[in-house]
MIVEXSE-835492 format. One record per atom (N, C-alpha, C, O): residue in three letters; atom name; x, y, z. Coordinates in pm, whole numbers, plus 50000, padded with zeros to 5 digits. Layout:
BEGIN
 residuo atomo    px    py    pz
     ALA    CA     X     Y     Z
...
//
This chain:
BEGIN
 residuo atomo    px    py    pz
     UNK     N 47951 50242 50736
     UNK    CA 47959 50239 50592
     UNK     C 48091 50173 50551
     UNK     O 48203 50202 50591
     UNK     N 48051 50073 50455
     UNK    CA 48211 50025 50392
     UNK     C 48319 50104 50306
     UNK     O 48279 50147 50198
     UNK     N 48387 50117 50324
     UNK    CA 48503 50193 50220
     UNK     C 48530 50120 50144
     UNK     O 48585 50013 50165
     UNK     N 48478 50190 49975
     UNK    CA 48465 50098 49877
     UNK     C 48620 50086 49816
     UNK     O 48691 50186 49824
     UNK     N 48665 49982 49763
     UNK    CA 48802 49932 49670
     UNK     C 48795 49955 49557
     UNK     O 48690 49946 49494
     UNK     N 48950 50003 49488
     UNK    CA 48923 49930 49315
     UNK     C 49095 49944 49338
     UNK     O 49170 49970 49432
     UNK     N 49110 49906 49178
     UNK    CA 49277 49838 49142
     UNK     C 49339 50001 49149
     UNK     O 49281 50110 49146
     UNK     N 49433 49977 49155
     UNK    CA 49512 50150 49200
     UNK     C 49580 50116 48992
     UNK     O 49595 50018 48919
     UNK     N 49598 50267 48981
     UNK    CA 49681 50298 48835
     UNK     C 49796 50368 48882
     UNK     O 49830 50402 48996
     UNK     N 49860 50384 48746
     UNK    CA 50003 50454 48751
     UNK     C 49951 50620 48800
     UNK     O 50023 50672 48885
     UNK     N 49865 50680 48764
     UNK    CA 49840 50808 48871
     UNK     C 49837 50818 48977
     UNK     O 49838 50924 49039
     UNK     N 49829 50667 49038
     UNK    CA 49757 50693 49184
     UNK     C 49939 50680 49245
     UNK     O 49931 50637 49360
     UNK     N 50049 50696 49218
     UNK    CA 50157 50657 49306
     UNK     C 50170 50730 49368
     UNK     O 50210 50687 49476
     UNK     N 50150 50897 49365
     UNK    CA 50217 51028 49445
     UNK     C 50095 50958 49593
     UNK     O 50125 50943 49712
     UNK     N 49996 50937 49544
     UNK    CA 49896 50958 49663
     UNK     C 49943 50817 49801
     UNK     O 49939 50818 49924
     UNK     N 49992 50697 49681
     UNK    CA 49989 50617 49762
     UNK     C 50178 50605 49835
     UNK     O 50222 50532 49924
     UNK     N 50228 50680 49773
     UNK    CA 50335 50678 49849
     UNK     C 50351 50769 49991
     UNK     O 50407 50722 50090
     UNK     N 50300 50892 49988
     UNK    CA 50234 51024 50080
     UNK     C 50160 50874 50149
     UNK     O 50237 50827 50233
     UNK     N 50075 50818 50138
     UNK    CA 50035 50732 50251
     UNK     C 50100 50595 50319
     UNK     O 50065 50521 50411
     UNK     N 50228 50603 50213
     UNK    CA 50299 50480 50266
     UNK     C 50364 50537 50377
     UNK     O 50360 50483 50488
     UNK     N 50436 50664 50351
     UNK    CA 50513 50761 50458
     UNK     C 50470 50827 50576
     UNK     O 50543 50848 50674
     UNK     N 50340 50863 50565
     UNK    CA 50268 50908 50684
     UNK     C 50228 50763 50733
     UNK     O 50143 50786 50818
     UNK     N 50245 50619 50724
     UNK    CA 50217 50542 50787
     UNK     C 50291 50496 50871
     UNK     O 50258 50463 50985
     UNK     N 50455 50486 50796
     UNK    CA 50566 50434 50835
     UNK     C 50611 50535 50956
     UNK     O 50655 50493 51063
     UNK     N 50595 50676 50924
     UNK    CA 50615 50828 51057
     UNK     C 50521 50751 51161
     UNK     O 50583 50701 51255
     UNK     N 50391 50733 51163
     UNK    CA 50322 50664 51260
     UNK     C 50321 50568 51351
     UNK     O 50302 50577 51472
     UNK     N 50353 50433 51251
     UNK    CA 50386 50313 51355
     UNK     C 50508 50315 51364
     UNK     O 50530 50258 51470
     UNK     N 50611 50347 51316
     UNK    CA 50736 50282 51337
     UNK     C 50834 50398 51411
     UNK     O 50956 50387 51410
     UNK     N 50781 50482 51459
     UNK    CA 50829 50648 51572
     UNK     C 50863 50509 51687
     UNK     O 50795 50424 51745
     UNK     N 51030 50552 51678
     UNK    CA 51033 50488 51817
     UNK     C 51140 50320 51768
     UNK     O 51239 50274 51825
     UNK     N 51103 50295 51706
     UNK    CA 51150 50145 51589
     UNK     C 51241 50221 51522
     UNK     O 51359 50207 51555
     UNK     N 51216 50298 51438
     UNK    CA 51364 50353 51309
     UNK     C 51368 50483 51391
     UNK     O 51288 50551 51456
     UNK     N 51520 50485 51352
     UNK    CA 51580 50647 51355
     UNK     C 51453 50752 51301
     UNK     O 51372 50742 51209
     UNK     N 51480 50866 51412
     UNK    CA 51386 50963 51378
     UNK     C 51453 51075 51216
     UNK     O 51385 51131 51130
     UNK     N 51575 51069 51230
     UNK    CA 51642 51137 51121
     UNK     C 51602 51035 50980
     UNK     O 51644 51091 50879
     UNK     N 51551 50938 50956
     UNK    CA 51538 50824 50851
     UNK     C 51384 50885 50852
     UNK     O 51343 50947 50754
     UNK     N 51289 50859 50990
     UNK    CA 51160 50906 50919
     UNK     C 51119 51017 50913
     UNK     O 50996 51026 50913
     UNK     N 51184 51122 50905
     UNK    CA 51183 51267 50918
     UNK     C 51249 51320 50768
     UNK     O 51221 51428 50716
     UNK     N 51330 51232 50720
     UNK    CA 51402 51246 50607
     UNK     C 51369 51196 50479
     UNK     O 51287 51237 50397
     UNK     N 51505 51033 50476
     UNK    CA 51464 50997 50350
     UNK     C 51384 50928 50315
     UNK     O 51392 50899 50196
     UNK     N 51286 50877 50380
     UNK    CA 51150 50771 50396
     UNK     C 51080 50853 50227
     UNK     O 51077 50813 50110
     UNK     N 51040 50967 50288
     UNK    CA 50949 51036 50209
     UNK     C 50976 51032 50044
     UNK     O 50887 51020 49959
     UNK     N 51106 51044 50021
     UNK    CA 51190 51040 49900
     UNK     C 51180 50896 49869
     UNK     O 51135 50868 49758
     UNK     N 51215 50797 49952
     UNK    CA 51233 50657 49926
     UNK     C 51085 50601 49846
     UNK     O 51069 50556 49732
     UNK     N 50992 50626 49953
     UNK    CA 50859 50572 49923
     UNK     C 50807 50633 49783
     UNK     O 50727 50591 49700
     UNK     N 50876 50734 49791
     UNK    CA 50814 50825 49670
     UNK     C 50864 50754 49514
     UNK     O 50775 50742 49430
     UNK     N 50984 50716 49482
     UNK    CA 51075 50620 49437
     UNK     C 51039 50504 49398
     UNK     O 51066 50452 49290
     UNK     N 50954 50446 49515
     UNK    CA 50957 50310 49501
     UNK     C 50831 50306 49426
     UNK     O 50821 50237 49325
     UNK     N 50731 50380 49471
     UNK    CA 50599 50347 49387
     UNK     C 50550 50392 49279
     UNK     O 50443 50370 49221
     UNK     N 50730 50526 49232
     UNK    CA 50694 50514 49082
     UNK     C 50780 50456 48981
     UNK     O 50804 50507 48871
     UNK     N 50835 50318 49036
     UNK    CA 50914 50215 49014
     UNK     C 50815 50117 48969
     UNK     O 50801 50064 48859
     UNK     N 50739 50102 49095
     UNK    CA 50660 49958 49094
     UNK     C 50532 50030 48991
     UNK     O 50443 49950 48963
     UNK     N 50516 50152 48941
     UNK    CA 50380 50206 48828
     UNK     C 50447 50236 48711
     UNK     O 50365 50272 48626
     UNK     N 50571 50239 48665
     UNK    CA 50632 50277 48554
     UNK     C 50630 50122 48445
     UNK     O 50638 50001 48464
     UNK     N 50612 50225 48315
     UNK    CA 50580 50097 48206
     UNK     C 50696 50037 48189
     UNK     O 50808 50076 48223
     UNK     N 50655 49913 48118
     UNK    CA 50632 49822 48141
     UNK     C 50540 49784 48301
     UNK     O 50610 49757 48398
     UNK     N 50403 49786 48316
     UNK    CA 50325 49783 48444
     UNK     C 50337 49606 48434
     UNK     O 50302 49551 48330
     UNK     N 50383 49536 48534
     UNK    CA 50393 49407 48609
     UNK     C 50266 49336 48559
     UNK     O 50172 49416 48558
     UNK     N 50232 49222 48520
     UNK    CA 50088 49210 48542
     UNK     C 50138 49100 48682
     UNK     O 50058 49015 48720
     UNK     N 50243 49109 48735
     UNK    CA 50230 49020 48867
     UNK     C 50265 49129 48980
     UNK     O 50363 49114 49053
     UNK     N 50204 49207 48985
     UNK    CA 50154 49336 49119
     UNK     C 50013 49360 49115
     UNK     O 49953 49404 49017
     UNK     N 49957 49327 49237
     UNK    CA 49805 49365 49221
     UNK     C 49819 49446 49367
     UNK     O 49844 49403 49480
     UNK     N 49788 49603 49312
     UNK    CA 49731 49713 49435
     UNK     C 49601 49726 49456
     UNK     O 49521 49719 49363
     UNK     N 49581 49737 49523
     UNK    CA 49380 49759 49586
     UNK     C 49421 49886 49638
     UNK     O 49532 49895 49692
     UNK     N 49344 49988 49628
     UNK    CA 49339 50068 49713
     UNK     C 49194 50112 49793
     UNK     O 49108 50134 49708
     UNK     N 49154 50127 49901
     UNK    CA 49047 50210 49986
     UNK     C 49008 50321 50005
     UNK     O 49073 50385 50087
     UNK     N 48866 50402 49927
     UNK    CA 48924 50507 49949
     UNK     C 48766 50556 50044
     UNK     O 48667 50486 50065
     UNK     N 48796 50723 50095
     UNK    CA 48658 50769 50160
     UNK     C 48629 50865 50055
     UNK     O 48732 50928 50031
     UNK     N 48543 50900 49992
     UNK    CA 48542 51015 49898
     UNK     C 48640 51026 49793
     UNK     O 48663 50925 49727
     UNK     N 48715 51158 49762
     UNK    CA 48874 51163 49741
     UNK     C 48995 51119 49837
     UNK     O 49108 51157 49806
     UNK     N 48980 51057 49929
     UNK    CA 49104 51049 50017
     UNK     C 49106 50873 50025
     UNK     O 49019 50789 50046
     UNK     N 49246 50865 49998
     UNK    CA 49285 50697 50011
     UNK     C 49295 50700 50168
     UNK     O 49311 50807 50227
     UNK     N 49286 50589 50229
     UNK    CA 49254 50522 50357
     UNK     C 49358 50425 50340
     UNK     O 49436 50419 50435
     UNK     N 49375 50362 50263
     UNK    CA 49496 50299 50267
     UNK     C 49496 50190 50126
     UNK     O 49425 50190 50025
     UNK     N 49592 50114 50163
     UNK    CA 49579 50012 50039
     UNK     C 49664 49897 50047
     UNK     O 49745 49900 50140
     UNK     N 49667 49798 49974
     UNK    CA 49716 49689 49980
     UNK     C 49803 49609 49850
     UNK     O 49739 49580 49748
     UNK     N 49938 49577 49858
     UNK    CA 50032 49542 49763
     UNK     C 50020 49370 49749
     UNK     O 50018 49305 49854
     UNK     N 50015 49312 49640
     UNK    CA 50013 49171 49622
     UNK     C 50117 49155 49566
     UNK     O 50141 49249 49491
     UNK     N 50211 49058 49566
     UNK    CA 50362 49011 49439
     UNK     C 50289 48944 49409
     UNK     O 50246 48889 49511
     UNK     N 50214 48889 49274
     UNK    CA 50222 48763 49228
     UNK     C 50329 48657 49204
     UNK     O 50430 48685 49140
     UNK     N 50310 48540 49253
     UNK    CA 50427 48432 49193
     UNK     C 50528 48494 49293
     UNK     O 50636 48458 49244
     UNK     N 50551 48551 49382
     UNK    CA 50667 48580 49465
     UNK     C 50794 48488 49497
     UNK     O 50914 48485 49469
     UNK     N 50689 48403 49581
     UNK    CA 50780 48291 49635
     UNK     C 50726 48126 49569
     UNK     O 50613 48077 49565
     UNK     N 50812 48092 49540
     UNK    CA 50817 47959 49438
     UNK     C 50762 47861 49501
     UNK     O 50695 47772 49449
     UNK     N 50790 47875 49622
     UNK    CA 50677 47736 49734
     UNK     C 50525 47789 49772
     UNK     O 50428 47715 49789
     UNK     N 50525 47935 49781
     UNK    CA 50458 47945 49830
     UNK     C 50316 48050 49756
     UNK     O 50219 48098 49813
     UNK     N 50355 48056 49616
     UNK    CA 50309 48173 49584
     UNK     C 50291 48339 49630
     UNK     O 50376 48405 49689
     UNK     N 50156 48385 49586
     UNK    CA 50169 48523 49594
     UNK     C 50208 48579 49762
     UNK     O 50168 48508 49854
     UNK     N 50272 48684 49790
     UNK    CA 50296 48739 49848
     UNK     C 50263 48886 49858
     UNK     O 50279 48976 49775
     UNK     N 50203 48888 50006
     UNK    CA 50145 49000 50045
     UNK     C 50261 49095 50076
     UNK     O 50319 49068 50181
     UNK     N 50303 49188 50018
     UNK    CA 50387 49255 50044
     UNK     C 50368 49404 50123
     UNK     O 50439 49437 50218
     UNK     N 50292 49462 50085
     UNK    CA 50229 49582 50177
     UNK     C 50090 49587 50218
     UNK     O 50001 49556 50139
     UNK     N 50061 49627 50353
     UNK    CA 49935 49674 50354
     UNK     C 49938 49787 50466
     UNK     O 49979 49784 50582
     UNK     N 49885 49879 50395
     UNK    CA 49853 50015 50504
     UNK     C 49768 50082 50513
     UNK     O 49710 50119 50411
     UNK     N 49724 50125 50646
     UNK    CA 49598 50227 50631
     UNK     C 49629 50336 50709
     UNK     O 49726 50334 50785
     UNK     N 49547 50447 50695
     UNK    CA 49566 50543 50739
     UNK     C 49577 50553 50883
     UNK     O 49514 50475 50955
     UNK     N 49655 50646 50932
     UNK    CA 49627 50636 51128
     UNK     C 49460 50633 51145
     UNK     O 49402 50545 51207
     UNK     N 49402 50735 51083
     UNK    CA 49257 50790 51067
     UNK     C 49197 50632 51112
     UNK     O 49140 50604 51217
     UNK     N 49230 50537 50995
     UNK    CA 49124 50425 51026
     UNK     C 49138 50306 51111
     UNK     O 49060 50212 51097
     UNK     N 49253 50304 51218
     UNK    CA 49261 50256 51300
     UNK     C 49122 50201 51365
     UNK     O 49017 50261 51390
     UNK     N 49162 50058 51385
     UNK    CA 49068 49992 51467
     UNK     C 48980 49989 51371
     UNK     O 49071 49925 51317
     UNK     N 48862 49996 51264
     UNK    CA 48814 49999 51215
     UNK     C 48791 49872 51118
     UNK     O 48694 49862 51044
     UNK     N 48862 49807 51126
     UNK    CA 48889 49685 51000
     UNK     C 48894 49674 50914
     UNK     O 48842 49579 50857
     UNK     N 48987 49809 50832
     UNK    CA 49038 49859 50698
     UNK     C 49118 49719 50680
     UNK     O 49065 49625 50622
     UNK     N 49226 49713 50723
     UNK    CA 49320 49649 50742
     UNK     C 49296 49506 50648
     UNK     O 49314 49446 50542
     UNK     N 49234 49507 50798
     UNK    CA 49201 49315 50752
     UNK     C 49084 49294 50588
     UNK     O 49082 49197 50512
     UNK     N 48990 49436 50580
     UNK    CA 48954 49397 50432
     UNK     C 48991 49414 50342
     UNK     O 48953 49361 50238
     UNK     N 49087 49501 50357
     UNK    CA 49223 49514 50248
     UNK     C 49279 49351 50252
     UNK     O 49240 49280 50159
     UNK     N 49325 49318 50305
     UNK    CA 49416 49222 50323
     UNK     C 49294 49095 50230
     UNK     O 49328 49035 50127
     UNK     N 49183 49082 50285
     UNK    CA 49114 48956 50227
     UNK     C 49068 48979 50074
     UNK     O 49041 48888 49994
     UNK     N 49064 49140 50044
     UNK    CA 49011 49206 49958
     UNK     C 49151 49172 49833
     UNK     O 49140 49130 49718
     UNK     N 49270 49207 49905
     UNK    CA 49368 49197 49826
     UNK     C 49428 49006 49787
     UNK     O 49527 48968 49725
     UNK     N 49377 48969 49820
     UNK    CA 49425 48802 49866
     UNK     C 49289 48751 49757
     UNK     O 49325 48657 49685
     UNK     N 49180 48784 49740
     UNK    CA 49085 48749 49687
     UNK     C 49084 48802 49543
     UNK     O 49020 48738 49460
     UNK     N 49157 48926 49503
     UNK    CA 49162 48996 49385
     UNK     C 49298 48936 49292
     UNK     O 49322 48931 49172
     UNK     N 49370 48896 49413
     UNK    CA 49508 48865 49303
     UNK     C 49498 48720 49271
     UNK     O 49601 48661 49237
     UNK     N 49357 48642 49280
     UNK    CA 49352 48542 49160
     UNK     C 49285 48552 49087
     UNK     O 49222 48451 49054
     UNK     N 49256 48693 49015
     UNK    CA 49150 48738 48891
     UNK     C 49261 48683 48749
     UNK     O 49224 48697 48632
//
């Protein structure tokens, strides 16, 4: 079954930051200090994504998020206009440990690449 998408809102930040942090604890154990992902990650992420949802909302950020039911699976960050040569920039994409191997990932990624020229 596909895990269906839509555009993430300013409610959705607590959920998608809790999944930015349990992603970053996941892959990167071993890469960053364990006192950084044990600590201030959680606070940071938490910060940042109610930075990037607070009004004035960007119309050059496009989030997708994935979800199964109630539970996000992960999601995907676009910059519009980022880089001046090169346009938009993919700036995040994460999925849950859960959906490993699965090819969340990559339809986020085409899903998000395909949405941010609406």
């Amino acid at each position: 079954m596909e895990t269906p998408f839509r555009e993430a809102r300013p409610v959705d930040s607590a959920t998608i930051a809790a999944l930015h942090t349990a992603s970053w604890r996941s892959a990167y154990r071993g890469i960053l200090p364990d006192d950084y992902l044990d600590g201030p990650i959680e606070m940071e992420r938490a910060q940042l994504w109610r930075e990037r949802f607070a009004p004035p909302l960007s119309p050059r950020q496009y989030v997708l998020l994935a979800e199964e039911g109630s539970a996000l699976r992960g999601f995907v960050c676009v910059l519009l206009d980022e880089e001046p040569d090169f346009g938009a920039c993919l700036e995040t994409c994460m999925c849950s440990p859960i959906c490993a191997a699965r090819g969340s990932g990559a339809a986020l990624c085409r899903s998000g690449a395909l949405g941010c020229e609406h």
